[in-house]
C-alpha positions as CSV (number, residue, x, y, z in Angstrom):
1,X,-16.6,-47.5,-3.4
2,X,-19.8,-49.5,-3.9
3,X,-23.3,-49.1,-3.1
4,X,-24.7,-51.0,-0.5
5,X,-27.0,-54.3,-1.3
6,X,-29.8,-54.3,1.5
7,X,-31.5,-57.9,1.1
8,X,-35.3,-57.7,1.4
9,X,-38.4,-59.3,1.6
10,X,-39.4,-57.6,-1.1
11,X,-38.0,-58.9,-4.7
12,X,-39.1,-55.5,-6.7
13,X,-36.9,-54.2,-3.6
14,X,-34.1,-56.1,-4.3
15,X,-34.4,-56.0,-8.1
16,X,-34.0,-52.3,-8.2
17,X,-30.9,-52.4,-5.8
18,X,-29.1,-55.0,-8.1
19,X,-30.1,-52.5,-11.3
20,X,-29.3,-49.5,-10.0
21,X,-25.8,-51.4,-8.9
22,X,-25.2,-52.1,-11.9
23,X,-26.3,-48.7,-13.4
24,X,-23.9,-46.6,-10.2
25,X,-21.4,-48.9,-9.2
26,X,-18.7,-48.1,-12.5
27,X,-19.5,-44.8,-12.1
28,X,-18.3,-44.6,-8.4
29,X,-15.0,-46.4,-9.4
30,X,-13.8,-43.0,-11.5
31,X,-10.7,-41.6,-9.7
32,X,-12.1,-38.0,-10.3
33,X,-15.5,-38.4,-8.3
34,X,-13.3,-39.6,-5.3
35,X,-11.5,-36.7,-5.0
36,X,-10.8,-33.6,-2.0
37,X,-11.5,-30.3,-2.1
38,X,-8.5,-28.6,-0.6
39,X,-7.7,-24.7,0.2
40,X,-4.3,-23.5,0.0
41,X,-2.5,-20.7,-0.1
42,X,0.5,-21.1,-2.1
43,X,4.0,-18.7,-2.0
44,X,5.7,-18.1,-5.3
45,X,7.9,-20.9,-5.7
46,X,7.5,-24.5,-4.7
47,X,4.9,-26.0,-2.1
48,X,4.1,-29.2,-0.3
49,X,1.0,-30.0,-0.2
50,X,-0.4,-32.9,1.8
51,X,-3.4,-34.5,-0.7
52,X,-5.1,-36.5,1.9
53,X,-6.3,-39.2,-0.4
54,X,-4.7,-42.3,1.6
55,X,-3.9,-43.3,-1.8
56,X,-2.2,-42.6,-4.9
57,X,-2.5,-39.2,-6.6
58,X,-4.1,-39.3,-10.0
59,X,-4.4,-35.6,-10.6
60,X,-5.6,-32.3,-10.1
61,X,-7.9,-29.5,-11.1
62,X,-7.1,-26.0,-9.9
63,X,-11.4,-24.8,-9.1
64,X,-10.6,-21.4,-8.0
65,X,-7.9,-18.6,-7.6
66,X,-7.8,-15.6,-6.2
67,X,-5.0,-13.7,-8.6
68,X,-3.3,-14.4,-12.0
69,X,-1.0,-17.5,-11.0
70,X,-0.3,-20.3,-12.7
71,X,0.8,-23.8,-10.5
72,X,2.1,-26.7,-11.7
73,X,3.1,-29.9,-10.5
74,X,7.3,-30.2,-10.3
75,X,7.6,-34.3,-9.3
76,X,6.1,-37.1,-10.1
77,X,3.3,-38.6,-8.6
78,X,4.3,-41.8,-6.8
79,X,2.9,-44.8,-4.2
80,X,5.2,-43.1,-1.6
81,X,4.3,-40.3,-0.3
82,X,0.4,-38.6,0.4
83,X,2.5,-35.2,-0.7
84,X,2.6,-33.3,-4.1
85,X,4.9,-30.3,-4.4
86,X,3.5,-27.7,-6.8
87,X,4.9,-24.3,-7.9
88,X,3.3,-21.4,-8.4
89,X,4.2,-18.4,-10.2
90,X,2.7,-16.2,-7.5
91,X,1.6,-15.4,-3.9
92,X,-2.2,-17.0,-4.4
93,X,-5.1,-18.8,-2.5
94,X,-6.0,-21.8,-4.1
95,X,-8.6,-24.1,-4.4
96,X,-7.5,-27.6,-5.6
97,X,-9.8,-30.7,-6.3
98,X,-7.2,-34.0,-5.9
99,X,-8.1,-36.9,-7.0
């Protein structure tokens, strides 16, 4: 993802555009801004869970929980599939941040 260069008439305009490009535009490239929020609610055991990213999996960060659980990832995360199975150690809502 990139920001958008609107030409202009106007060069202070367009020189701000190509600085703050320059300034944003690695930042947007980082995996972890370009993540999903997702809800789940997870059954002891393991679990599919569709990512929705449309592209390779880098990772996860578990934002919120509603009991004592711990989940984990149990297979690799490959070109594939758009799926992660994670296990949890308990019966829990979940809110996951894939990226």
């Amino acid at each position: 993802m990139q920001l958008p260069y609107l030409q202009s008439d106007n060069p202070i305009l367009n020189q701000l555009q190509m600085k703050w490009r320059a300034i944003l535009n690695p930042a947007l490239e980082v995996s972890i801004i370009n993540g999903i929020q997702l809800s789940l609610s997870l059954v002891r055991g393991p679990n599919t869970i569709n990512h929705k990213l449309q592209r390779t999996m880098q990772g996860f960060i578990i934002t919120d929980l509603t009991g004592p659980a711990v989940i984990w990832r149990t297979q690799p995360m490959n070109q594939t599939t758009l799926s992660v199975i994670c296990s949890s150690t308990v019966n829990v809502t979940a809110g996951m941040w894939v990226y």
